[in-house]
C-alpha positions in Angstrom: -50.9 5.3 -71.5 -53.7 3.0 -70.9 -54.4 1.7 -67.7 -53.4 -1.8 -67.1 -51.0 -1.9 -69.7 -46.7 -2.1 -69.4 -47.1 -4.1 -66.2 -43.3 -4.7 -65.8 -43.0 -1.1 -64.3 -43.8 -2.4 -61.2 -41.9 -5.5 -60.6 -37.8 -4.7 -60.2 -35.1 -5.6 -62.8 -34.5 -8.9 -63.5 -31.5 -10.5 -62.0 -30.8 -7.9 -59.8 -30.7 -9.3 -56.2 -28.5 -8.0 -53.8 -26.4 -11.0 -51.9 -26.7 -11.0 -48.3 -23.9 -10.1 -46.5 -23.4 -10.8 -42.7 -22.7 -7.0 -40.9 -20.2 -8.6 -38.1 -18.3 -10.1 -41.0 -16.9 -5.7 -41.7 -16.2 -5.6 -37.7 -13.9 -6.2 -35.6 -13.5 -6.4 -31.2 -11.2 -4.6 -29.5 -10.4 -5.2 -25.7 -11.3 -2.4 -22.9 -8.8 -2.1 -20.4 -9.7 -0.5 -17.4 -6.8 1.8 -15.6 -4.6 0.5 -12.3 -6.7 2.0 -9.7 -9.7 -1.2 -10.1 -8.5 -4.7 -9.4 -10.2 -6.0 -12.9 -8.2 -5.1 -15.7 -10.0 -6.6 -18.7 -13.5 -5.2 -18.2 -15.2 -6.4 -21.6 -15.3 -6.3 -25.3 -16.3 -3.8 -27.8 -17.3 -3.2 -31.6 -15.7 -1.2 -34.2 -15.9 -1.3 -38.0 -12.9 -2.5 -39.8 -10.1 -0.1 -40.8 -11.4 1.1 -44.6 -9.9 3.6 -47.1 -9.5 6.8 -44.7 -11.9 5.4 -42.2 -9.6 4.1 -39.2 -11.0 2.1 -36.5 -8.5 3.1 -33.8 -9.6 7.1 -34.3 -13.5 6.0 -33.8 -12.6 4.3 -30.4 -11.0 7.0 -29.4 -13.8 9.2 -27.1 -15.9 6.4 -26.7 -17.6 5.9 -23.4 -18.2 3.0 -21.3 -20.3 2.4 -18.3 -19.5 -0.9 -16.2 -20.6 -1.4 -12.8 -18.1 -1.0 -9.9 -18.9 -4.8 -8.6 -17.5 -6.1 -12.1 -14.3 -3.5 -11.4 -13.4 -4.5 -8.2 -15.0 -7.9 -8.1 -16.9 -7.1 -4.8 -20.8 -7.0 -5.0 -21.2 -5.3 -2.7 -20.2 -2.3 -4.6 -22.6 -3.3 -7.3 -24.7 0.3 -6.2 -21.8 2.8 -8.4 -21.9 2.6 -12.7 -18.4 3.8 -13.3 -17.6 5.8 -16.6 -14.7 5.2 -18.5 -13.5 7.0 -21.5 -11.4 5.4 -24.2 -8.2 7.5 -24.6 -5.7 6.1 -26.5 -5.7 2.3 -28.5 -3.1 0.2 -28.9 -3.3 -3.0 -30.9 -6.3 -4.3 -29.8 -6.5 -2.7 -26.6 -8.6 0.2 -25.7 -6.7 1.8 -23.2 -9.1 4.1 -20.9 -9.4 6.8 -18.0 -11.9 7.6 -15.3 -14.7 9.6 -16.9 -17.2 9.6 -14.5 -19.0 7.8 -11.6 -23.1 7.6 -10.4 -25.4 5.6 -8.2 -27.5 2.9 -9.6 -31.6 4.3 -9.9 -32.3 1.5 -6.8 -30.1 2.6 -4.7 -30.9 6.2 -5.0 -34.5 5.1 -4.7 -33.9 2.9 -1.8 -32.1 5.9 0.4 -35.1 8.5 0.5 -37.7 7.9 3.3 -40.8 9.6 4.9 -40.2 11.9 8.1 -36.4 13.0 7.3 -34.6 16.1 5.1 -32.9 15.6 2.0 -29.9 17.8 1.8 -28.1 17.7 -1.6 -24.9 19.9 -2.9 -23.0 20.1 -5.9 -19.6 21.9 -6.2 -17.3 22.2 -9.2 -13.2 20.9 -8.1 -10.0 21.2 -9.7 -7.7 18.4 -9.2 -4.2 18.8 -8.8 -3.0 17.2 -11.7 -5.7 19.5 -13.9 -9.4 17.9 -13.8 -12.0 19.5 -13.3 -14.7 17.7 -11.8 -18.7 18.2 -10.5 -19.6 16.7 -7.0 -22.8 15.7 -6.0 -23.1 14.7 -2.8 -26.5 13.9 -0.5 -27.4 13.4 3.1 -30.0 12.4 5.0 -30.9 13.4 8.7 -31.6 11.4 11.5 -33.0 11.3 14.9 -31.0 12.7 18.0 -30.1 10.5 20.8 -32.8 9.9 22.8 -35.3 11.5 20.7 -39.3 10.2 20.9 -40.4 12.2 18.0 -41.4 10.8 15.0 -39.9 13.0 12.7 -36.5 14.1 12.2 -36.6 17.5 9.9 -33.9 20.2 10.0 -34.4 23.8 10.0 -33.6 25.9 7.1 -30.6 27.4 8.5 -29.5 24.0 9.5 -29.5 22.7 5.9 -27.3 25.9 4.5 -24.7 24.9 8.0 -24.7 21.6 6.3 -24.5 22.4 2.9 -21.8 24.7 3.5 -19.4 21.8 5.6 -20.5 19.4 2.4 -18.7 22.3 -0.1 -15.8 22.8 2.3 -15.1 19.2 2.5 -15.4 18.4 -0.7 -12.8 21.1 -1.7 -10.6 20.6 0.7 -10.1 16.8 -0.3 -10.1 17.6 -4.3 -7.8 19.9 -4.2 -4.9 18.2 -2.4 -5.5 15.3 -4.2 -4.7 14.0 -8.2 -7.8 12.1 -10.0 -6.4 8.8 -9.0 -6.7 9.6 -5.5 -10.1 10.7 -5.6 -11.6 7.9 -7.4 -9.8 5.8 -4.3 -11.6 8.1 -1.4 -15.3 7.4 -3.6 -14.9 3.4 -3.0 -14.5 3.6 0.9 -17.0 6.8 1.4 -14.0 8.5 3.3 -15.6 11.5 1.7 -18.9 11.1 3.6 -17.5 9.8 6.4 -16.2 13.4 7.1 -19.0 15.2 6.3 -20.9 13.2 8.8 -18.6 13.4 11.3 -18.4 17.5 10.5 -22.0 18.0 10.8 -22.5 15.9 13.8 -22.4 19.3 16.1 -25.3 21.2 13.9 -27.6 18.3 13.0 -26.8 14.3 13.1 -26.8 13.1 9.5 -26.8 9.4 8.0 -26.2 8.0 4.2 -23.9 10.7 2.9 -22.6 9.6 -0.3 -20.9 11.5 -3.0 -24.1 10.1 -5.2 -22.7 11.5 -8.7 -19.2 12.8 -10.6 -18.9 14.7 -13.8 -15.8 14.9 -15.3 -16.1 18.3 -17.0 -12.6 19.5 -17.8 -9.6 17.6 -18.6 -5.8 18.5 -19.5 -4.0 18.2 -22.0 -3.2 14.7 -23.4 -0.6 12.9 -22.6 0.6 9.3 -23.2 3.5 8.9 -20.9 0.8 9.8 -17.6 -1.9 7.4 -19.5 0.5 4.3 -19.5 1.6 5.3 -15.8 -2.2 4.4 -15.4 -2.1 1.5 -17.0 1.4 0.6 -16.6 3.3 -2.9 -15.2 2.9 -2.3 -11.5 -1.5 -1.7 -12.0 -1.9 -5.4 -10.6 -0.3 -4.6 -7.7 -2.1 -1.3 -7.0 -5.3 -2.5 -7.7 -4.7 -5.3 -5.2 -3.5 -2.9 -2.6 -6.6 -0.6 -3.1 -8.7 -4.1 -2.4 -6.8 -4.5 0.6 -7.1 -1.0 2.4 -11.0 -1.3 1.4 -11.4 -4.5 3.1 -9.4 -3.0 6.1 -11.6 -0.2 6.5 -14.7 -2.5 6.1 -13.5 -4.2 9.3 -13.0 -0.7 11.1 -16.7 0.0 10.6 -17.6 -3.2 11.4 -15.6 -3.3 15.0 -16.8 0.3 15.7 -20.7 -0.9 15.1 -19.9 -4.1 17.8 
């Protein structure tokens, strides 16, 4: 073929355009509802495509992970330092019914906690719940001067560290195992957790900012509907009001015992 020649090879058919068509318009929202142990119920929106042929929307929800912060949860900013997972389980009509799925510090925080002339002691131990989770603790501690101490530094020995790290497993088993996955989210909010390590390591080294820092949910039981709509079932308002009011009252413990 000479060159130059049957120029319409180039261009596209004629008549041919493609109308636009808005994506959001083949979408619809469905409503995340957060379970009874967080005072905020409705914790935002989110996107699925429209039910299509074989394609159902409700089965792509299913699985889907959310991360809100724990200040939104429990309208308290002071809590705004925890992301809390949540993992949609079941849908009904438009609401996306979830369950705990997991629970971490914010970078900043995290950041904010490590200083010059002190140890770092971290531990992570792998729980089973009693009603059949299985869940990875993280937990970290810091040490701190002794009373009366000139010294600049504060470092623990080695042994000192494996003392610790060994009261930080024993705790953290002892209060997962006696307790369901409701429970335990509960003792995260108020620190109880690290409370007791602190108080259990006092005699080997004195320790500040213990914090279960991080939790992985990595086994769950079998599904079931009846213990998911306990969770999220008539009575949630009032739980999640009466967790808000045992938090407060253990806000004005610390407070009292500080004065």
């Amino acid at each position: 073929m000479a060159i130059g020649k049957n120029k319409r090879l180039t261009k596209g058919r004629k008549g041919n355009k493609k109308k636009l068509v808005d994506p959001f318009s083949k979408k619809e929202y469905y409503d995340i509802k957060a379970p009874s142990m967080f005072s905020e119920r409705n914790c935002g929106k989110t996107l699925i495509a429209k039910t299509q042929g074989t394609k159902i929307a409700s089965e792509g929800l299913k699985g889907r992970v959310f991360e809100v912060n724990l200040a939104d949860l429990n309208k308290d900013e002071d809590q705004s330092y925890r992301k809390i997972r949540l993992r949609c389980e079941d849908v009904q009509g438009k609401n996306c019914l979830t369950n705990f799925w997991g629970m971490s510090f914010t970078t900043d925080r995290l950041r904010s906690l490590v200083r010059k002339w002190q140890s770092l002691i971290e531990a992570n131990v792998d729980v089973k719940t009693t009603d059949g989770y299985t869940l990875r603790l993280f937990c970290i501690a810091f040490t701190k001067k002794k009373p009366n101490q000139f010294k600049k530094t504060c470092y623990a020995k080695g042994s000192e560290i494996r003392r610790i790290r060994a009261k930080m497993f024993e705790v953290m088993n002892r209060e997962a195992s006696s307790s369901d996955l409701k429970e335990i989210v509960g003792k995260f909010i108020p620190e109880s957790m690290g409370k007791d390590i602190e108080s259990a390591c006092a005699s080997i080294h004195p320790i500040q900012n213990c914090f279960i820092r991080k939790c992985k949910v990595l086994k769950t039981p079998k599904f079931d509907v009846s213990k998911l709509m306990e969770l999220h079932g008539d009575g949630a308002e009032d739980t999640g009001a009466k967790a808000a009011k045992v938090r407060k009252e253990q806000m004005k413990e610390t407070l009292e015992k500080k004065d």
